[in-house]
Backbone bond lengths (Angstrom), bond angles and torsions (degrees), N, CA, C in turn:
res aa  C-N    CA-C-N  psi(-1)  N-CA   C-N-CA  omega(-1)  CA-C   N-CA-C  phi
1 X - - - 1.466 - - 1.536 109.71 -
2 X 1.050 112.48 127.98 1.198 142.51 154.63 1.920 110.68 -13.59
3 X 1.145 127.08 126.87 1.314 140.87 -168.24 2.054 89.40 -75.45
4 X 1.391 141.19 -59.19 1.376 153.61 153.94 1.350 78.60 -26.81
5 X 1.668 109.90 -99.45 1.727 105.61 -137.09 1.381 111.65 -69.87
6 X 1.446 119.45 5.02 1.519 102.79 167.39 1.432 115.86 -92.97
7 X 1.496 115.72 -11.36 1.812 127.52 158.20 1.813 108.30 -58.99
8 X 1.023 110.35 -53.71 1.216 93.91 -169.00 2.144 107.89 -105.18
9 X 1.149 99.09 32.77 1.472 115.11 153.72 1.601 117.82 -84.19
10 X 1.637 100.78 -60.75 1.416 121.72 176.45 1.350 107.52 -55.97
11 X 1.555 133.89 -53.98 1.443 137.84 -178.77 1.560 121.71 -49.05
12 X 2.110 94.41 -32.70 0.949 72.07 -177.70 1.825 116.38 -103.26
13 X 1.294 121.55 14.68 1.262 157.87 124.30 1.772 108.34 2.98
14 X 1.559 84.59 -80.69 1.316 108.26 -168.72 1.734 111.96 -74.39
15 X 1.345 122.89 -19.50 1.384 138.58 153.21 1.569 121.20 -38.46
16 X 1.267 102.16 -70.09 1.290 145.53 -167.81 1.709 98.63 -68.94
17 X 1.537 127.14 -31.28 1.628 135.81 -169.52 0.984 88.16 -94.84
18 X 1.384 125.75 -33.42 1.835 123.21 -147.66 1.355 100.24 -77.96
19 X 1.301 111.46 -45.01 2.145 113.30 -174.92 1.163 94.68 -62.05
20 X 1.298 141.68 -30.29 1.450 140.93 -176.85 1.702 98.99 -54.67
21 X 1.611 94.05 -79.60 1.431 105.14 -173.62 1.637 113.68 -31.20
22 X 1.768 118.23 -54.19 0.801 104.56 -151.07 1.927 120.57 -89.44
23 X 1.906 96.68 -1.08 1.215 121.20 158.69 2.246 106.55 -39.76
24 X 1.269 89.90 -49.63 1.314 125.90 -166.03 1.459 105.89 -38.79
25 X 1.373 93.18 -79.03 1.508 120.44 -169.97 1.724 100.50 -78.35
26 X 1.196 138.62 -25.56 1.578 125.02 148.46 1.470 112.43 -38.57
27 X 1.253 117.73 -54.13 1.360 120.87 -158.75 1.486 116.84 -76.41
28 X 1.524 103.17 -31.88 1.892 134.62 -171.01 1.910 74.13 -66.05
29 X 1.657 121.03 -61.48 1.372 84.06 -140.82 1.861 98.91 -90.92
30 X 1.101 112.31 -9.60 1.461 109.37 166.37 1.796 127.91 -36.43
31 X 1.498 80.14 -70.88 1.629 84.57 164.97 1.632 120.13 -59.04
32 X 1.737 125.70 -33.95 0.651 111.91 160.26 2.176 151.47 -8.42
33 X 1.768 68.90 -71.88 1.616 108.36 -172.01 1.656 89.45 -97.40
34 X 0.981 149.55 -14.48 1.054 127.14 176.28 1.851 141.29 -108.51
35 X 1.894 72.42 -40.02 1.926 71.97 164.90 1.417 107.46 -64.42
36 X 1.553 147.39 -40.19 1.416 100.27 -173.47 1.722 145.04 -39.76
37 X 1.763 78.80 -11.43 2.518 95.64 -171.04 1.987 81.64 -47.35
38 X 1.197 105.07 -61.16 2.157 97.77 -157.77 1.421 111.42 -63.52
39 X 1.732 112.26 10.13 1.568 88.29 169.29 1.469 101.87 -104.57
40 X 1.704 112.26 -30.39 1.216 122.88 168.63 1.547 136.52 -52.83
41 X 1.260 107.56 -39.20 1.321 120.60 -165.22 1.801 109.60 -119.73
42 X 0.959 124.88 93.81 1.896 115.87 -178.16 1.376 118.58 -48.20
43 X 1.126 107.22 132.87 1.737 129.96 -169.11 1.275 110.30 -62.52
44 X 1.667 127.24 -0.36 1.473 121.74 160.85 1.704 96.01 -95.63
45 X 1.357 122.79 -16.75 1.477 113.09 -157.15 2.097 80.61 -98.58
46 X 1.136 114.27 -4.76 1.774 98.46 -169.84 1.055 99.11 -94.08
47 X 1.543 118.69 -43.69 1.691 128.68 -176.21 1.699 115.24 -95.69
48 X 1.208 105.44 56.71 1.349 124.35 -166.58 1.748 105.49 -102.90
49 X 1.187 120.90 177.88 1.104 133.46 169.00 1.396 125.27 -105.03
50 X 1.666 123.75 11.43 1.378 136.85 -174.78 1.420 96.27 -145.90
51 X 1.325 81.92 124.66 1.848 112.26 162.70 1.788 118.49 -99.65
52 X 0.879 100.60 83.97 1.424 100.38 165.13 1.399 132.57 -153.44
53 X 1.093 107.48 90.59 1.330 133.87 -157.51 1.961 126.70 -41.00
54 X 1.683 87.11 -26.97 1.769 115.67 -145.64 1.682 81.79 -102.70
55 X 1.844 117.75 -30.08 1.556 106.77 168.68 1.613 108.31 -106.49
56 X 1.385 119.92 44.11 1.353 110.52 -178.53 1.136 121.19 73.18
57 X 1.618 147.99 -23.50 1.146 167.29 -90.32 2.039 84.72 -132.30
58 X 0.848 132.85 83.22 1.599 117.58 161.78 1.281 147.68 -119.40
59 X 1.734 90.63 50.03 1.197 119.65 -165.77 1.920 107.11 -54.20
60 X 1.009 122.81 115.88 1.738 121.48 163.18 1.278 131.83 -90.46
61 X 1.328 108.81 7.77 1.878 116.52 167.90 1.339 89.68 -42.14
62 X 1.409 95.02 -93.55 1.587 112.18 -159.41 1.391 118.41 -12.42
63 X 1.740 119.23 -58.58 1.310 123.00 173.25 1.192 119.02 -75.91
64 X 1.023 142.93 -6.77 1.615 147.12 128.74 1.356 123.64 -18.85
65 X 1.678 99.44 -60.82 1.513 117.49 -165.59 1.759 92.40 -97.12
66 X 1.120 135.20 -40.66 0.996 142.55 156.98 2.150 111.07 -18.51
67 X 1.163 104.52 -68.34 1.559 119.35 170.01 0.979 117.25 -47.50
68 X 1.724 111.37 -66.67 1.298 123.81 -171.10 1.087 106.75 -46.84
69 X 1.893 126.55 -79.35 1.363 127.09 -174.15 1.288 114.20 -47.81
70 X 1.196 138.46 -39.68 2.032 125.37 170.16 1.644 102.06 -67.58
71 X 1.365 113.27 -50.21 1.489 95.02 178.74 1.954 117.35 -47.49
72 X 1.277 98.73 -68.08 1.316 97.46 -170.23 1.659 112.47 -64.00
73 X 1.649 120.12 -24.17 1.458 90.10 166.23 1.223 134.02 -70.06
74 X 1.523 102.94 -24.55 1.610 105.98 164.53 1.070 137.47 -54.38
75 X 1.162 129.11 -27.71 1.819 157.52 -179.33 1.619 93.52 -69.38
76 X 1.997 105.94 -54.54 1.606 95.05 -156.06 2.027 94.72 -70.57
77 X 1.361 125.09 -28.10 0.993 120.28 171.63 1.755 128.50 -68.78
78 X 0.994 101.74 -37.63 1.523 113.42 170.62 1.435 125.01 -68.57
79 X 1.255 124.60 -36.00 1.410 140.06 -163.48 1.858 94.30 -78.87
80 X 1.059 128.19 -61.99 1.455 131.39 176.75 1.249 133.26 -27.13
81 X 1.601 90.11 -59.86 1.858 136.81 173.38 1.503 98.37 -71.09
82 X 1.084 129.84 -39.34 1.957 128.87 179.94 1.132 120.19 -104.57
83 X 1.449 141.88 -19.23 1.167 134.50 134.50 1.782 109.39 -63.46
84 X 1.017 148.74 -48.39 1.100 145.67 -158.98 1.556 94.60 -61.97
85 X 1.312 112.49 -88.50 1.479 123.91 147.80 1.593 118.92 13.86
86 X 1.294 108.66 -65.26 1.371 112.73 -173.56 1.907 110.24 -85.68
87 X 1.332 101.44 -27.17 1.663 103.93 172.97 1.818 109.12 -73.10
88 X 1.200 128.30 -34.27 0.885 142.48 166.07 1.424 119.44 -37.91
89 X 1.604 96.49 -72.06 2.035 110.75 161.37 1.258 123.77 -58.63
90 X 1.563 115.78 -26.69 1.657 98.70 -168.88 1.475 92.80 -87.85
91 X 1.532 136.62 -32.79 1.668 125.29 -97.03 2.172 81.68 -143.72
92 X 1.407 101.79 -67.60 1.436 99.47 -174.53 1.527 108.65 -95.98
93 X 1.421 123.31 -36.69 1.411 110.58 -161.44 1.709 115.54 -45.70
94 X 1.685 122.17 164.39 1.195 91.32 161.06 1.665 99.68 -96.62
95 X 1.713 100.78 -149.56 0.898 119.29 178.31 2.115 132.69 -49.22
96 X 1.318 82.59 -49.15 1.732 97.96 -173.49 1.531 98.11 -89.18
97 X 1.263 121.77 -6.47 1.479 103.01 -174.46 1.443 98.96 -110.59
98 X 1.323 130.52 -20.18 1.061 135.73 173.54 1.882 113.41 -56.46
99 X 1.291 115.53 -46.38 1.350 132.59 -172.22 1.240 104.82 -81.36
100 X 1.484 124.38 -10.47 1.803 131.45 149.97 1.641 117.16 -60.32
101 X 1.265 101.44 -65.75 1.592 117.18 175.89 1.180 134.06 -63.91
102 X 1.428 133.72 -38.23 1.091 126.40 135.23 1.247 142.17 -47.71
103 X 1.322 132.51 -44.19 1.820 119.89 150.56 1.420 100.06 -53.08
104 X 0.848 148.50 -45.21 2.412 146.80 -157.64 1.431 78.43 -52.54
105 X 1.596 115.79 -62.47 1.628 125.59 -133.43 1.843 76.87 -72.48
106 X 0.761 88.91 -58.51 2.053 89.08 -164.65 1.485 94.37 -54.01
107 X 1.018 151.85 -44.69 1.549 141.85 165.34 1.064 106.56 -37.40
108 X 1.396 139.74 -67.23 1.415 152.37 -143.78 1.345 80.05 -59.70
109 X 2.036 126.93 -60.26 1.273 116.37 -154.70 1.268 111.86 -80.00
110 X 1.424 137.20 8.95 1.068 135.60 168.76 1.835 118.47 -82.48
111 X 1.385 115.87 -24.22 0.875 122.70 -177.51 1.319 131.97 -61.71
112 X 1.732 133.34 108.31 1.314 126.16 -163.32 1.577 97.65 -79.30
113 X 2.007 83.76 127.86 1.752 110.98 164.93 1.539 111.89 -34.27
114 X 0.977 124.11 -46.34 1.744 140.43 174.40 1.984 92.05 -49.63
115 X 0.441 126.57 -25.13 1.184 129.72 -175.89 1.696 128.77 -85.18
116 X 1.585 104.26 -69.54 1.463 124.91 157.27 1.597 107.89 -58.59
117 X 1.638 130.78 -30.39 1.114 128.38 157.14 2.153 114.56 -44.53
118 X 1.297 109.86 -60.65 1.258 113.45 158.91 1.172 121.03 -39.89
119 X 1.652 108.67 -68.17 1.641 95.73 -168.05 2.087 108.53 -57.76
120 X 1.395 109.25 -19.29 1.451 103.07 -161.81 1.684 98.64 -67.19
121 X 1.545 98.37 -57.45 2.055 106.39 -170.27 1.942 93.56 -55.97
122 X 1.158 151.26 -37.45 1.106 145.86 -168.43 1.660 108.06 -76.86
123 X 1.210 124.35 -36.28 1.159 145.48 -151.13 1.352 127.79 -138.69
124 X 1.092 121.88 -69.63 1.921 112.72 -173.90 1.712 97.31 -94.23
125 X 1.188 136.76 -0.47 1.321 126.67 156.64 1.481 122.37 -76.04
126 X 1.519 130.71 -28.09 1.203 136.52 -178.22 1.608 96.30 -85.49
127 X 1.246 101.06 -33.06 2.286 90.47 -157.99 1.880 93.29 -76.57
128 X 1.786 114.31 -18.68 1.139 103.45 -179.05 1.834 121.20 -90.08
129 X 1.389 89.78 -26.43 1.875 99.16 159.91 1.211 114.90 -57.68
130 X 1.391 130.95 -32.64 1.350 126.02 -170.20 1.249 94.78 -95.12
131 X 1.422 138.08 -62.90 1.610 140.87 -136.36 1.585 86.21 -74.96
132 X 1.514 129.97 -54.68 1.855 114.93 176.28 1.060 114.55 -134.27
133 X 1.896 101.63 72.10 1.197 141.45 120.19 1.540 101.68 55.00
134 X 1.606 116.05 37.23 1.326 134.65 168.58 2.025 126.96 -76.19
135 X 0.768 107.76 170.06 1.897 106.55 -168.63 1.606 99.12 -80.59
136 X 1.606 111.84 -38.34 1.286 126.91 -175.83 1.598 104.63 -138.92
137 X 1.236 107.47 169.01 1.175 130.34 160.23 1.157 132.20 -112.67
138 X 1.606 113.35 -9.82 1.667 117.32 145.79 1.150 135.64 -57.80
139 X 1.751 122.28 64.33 0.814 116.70 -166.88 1.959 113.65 -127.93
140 X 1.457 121.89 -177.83 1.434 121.76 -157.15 2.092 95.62 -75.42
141 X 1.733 115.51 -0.81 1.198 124.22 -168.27 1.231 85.51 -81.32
142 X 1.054 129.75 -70.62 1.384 153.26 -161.15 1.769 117.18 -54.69
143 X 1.274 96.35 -39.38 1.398 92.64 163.85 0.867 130.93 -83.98
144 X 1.996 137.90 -9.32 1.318 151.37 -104.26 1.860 78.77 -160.93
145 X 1.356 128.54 -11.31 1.410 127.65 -159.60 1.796 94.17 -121.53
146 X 1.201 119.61 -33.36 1.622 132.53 138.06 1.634 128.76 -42.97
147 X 1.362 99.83 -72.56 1.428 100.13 172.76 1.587 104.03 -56.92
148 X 1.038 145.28 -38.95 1.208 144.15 -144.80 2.232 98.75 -75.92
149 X 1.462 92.20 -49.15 1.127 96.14 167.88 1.408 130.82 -74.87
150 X 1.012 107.24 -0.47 1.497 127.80 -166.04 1.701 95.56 -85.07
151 X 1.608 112.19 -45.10 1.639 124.66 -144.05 1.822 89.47 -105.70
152 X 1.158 98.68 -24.16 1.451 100.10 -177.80 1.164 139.69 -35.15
153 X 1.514 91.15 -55.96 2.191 101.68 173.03 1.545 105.20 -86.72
154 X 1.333 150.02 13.32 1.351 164.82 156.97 1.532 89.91 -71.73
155 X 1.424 112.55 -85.97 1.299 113.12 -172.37 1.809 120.03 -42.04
156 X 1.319 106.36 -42.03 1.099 99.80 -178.29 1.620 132.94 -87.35
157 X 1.184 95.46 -24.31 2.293 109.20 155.61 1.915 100.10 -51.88
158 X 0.882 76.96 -48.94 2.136 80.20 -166.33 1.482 113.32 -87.19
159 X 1.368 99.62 -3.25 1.717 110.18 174.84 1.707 101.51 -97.55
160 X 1.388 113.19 -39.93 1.588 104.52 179.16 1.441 129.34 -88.27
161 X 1.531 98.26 -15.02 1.547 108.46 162.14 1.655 113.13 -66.45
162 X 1.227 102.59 -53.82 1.509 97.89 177.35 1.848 125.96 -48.87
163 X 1.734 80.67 -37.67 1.612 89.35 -173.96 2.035 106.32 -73.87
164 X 1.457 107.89 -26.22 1.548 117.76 174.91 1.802 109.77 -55.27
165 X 1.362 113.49 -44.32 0.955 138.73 -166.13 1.604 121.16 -41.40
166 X 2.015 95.46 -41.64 1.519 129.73 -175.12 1.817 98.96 -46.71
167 X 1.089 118.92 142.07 1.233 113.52 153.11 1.296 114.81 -71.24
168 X 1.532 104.76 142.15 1.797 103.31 163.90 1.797 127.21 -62.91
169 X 1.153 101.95 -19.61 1.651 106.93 -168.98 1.907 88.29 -83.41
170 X 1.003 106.73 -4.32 1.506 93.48 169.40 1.595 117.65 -93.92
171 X 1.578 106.46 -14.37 1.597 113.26 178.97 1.217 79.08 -84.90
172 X 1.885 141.21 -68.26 1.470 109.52 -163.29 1.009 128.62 -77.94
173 X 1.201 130.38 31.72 1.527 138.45 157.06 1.267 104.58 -96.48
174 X 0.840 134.47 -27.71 1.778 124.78 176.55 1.336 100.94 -85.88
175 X 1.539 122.07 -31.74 1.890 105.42 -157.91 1.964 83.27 -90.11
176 X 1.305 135.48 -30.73 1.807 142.40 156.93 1.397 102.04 -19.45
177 X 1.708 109.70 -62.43 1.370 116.85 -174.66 1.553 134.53 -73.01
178 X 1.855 102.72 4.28 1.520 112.00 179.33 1.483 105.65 86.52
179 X 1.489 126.08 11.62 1.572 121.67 -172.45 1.954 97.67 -91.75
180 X 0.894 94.56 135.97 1.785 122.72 163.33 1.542 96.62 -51.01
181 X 1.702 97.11 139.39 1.577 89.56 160.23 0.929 147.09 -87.08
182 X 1.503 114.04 16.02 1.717 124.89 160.95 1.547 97.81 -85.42
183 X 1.268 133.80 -57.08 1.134 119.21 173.78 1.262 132.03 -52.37
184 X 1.090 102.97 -18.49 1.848 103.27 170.67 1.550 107.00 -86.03
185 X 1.602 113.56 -26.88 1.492 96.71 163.95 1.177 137.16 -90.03
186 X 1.691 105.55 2.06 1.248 105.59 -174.24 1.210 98.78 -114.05
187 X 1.018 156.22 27.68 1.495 145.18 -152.69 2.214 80.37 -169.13
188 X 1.019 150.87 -66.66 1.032 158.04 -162.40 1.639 114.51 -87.52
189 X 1.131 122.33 -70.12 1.663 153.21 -164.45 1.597 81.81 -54.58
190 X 1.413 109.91 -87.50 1.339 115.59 -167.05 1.116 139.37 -57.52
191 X 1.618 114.37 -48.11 1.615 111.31 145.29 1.133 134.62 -9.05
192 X 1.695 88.98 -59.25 2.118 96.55 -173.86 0.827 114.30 -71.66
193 X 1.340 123.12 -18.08 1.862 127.51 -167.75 1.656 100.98 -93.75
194 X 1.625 112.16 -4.45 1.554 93.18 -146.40 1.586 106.65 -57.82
195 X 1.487 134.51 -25.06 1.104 130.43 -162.21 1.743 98.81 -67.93
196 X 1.327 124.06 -51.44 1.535 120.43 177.13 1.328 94.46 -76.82
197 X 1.079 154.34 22.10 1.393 127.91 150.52 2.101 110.50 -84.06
198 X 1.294 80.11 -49.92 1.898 85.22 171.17 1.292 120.62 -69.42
199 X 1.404 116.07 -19.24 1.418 115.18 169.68 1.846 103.08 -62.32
200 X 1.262 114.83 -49.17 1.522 113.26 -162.16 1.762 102.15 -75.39
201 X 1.557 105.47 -14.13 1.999 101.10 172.23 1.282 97.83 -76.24
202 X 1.427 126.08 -29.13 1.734 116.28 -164.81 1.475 100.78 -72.59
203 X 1.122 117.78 -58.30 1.442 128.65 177.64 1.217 120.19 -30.62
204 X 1.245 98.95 -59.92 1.593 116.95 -177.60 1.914 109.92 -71.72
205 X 1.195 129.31 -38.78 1.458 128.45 141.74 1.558 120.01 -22.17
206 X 1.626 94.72 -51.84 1.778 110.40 -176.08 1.455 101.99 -54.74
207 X 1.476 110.88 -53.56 1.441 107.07 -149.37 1.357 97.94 -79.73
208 X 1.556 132.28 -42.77 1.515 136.80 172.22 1.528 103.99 -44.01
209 X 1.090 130.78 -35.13 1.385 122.54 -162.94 1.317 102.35 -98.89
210 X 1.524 139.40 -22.95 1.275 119.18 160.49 1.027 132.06 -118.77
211 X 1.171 105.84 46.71 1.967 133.03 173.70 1.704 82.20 -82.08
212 X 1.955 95.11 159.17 1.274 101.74 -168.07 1.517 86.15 -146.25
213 X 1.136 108.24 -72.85 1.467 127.29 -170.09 1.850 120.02 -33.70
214 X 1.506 101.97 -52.17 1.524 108.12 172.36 0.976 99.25 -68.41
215 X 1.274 127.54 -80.10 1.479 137.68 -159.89 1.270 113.48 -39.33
216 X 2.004 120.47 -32.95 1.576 108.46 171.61 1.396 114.20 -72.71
217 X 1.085 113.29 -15.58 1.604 103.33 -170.67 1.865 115.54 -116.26
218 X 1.176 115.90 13.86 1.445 118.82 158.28 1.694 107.01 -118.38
219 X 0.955 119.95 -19.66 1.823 107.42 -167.38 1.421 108.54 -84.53
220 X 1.113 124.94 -30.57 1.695 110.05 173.44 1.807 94.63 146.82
221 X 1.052 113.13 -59.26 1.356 147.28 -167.11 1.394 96.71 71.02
222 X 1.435 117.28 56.86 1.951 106.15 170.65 1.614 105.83 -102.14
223 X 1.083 103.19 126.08 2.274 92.72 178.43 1.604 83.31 -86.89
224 X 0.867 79.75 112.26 2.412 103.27 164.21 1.770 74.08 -133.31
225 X 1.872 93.23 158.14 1.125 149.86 148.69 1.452 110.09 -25.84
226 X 1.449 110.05 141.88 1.666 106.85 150.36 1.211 127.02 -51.32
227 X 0.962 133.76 129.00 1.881 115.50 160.47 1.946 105.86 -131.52
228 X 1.365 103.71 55.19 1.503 98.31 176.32 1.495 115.71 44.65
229 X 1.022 122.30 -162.44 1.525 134.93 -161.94 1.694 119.09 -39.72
230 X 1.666 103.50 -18.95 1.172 108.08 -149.46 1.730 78.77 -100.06
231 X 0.943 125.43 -37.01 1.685 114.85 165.54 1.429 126.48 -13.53
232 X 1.755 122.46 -32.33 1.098 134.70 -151.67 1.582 98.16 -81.74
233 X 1.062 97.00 -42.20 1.911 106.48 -176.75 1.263 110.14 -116.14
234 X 1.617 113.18 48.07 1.766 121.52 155.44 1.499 93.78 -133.30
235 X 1.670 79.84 160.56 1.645 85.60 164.49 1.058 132.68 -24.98
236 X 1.545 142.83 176.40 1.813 125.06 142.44 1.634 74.09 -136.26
237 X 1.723 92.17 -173.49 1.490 104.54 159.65 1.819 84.41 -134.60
238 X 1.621 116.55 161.43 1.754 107.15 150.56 1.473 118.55 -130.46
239 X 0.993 111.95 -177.79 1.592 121.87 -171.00 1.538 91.62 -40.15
240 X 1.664 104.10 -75.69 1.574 107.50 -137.87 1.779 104.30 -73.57
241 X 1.651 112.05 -7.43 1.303 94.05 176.71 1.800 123.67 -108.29
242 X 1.844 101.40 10.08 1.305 120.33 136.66 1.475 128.38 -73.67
243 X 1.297 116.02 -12.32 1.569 97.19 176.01 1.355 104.51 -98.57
244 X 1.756 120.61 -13.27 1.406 122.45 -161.08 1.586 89.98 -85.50
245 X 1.259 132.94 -55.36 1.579 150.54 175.39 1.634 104.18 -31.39
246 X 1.390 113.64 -56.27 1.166 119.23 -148.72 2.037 116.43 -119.35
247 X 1.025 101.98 11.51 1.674 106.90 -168.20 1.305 89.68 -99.19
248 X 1.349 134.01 -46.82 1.418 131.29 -152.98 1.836 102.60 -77.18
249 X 1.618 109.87 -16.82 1.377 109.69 -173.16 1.449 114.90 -111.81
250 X 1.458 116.48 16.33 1.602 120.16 -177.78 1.436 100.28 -120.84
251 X 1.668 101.16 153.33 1.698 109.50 -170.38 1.803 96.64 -72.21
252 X 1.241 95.37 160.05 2.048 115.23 176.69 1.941 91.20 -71.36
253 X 1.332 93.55 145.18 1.479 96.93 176.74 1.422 123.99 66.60
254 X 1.643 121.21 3.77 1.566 90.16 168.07 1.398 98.85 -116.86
255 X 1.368 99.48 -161.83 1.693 116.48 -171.11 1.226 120.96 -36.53
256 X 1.834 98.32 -67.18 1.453 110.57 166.29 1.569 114.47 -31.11
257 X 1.204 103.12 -86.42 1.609 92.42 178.97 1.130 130.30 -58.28
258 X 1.636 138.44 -25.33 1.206 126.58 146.99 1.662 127.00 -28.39
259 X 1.169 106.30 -65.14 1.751 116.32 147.84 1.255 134.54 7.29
260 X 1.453 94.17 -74.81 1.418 123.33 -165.40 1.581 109.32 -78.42
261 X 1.512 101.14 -53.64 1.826 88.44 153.04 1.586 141.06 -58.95
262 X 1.463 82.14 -27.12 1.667 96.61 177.16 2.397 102.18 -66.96
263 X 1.084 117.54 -10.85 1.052 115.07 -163.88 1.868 87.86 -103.24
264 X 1.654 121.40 -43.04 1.296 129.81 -170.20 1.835 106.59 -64.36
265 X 1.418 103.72 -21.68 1.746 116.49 159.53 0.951 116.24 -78.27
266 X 1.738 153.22 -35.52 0.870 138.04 154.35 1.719 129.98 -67.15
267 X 1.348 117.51 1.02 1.348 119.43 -179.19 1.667 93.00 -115.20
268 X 1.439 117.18 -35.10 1.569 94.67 159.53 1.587 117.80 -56.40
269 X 0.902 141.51 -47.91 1.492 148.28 179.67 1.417 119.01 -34.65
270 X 1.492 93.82 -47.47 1.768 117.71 -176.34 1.191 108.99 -63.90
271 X 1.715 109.11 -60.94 1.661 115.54 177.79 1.440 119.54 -55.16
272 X 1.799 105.15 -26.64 1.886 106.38 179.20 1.058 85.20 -62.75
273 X 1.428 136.57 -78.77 1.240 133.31 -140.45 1.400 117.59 -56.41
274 X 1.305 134.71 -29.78 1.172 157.94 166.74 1.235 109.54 -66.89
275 X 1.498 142.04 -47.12 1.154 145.51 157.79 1.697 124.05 -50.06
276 X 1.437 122.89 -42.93 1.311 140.92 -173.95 1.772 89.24 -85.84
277 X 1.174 113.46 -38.71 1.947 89.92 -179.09 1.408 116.18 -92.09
278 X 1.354 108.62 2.54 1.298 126.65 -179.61 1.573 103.26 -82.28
279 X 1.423 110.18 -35.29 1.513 111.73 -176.09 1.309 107.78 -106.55
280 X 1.320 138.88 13.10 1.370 133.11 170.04 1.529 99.52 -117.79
281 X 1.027 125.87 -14.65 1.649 112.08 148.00 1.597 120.73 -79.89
282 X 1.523 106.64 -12.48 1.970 89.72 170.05 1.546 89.49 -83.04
283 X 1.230 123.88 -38.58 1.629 104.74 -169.05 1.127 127.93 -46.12
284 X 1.536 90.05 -36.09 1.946 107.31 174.42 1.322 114.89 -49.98
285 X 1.471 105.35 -41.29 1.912 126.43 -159.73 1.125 90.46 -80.87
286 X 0.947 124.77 -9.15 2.059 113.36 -162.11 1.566 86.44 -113.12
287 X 1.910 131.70 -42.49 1.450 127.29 170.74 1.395 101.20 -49.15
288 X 1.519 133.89 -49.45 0.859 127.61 -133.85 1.942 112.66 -96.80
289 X 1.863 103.33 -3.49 1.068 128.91 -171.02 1.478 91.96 -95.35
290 X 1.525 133.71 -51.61 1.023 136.48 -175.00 1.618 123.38 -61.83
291 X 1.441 102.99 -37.11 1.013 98.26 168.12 1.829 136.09 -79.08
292 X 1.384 101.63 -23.91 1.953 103.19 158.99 1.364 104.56 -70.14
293 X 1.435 134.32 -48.93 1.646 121.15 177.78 1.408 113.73 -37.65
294 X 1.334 121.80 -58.03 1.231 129.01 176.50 1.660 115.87 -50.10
């Protein structure tokens, strides 16, 4: 090898180690700054049901459940709309309408959250105060109807690749067998893809769950309690738009901010976990590619 291509072998080596490393050193200083909150703060007073910082109070349910419910309503709204979306583009669209929707969808993902945050407080918070006849419209609906659009064109790039992915001799084996072409995509098409289809829900989970920007400025930011279903149309507050709200205004080194990292470790955790099943279902997709080639 070449004296050149073994420089930029190694470089790119050292590229490729470096996201590792610097995975690394996020995490080195997280825990850092954060595990001290459990020597500081008692583990009934951390895993509490009250957030209030200014009486000691640092309870993190709330923003827990806070996440969860906008994350996951967004997913149950998004996932429908982005697989649908993406079956639409790969499977029925034709030609000229297809080459519309795909640049739209790639717009949508260009669009800063800071933005759709605006249009929401100007706009989809009032039409939802009025339309069910709520106190506010800052609510965990409202943010979860943001994120949703937010996760949308994610889901649907990684929803139509997967669905591209299908061999064709598997569409003419179903249309051979007298099957309809919804039934060949729904019974055939999708099956095969299912591993990249769940890859693009994990993803899209990812991105709902560490959005900050919309989500602080349509959901309310109140930490209340779970209350099941009815959560959807109250306030919430969540992790990431309590640490964005509140880090820049607490002293270095105390509780509070100990805290607050201690909360930026549990939403790193979420995204690993979300990230690692995100990549052992493409591995699958890539087993599962290798093995029809063969």
């Amino acid at each position: 090898m070449k004296r050149s291509e073994r420089f930029i072998a190694n470089s790119i080596k050292i590229a490729g180690s470096s996201s590792i490393l610097f995975i690394l050193l996020i995490f080195f200083f997280l825990v850092k700054e954060g595990l001290p909150a459990l020597g500081e703060v008692s583990f009934k007073n951390l895993f509490s049901l009250r957030w209030y910082p200014i009486e000691e109070l640092f309870g993190i349910l709330p923003l827990i459940s806070g996440s969860l419910v906008v994350t996951l309503t967004s997913i149950l709204i998004a996932l429908p709309l982005g697989v649908g979306t993406a079956i639409y583009i790969g499977e029925i669209a034709p030609k000229k309408i297809k080459e519309i929707l795909k640049p739209t969808v790639e717009i949508m993902a260009g669009i800063p959250s800071v933005v759709l945050g605006f249009i929401g407080i100007q706009a989809l918070s009032p039409f939802l105060r009025t339309f069910l006849n709520l106190p506010t419209g800052l609510t965990a609906l409202s943010g979860a109807i943001l994120l949703a659009l937010i996760a949308i064109p994610s889901i649907v790039s990684i929803a139509e690749d997967a669905l591209y992915a299908v061999p064709n001799s598997y569409r003419d084996a179903s249309y051979a067998l007298g099957a309809t072409q919804w039934q060949t995509i729904w019974g055939v098409v999708m099956p095969s893809a299912r591993s990249g289809l769940m890859t693009a829900v994990m993803l899209g989970i990812g991105r709902s769950l560490g959005e900050t920007m919309a989500v602080m400025m349509v959901t309310g930011n109140a930490a209340t309690s779970f209350a099941g279903l009815k959560s959807i149309i109250m306030p919430v507050r969540t992790m990431t738009a309590t640490i964005a709200s509140e880090m820049g205004e607490v002293a270095s080194s105390s509780v509070h901010y100990h805290v607050l990292f201690f909360i930026g470790i549990i939403l790193f955790i979420f995204s690993l976990i979300i990230n690692i099943s995100s990549s052992s279902l493409q591995g699958k997709t890539k087993q599962e590619k290798g093995q029809v080639v063969s």
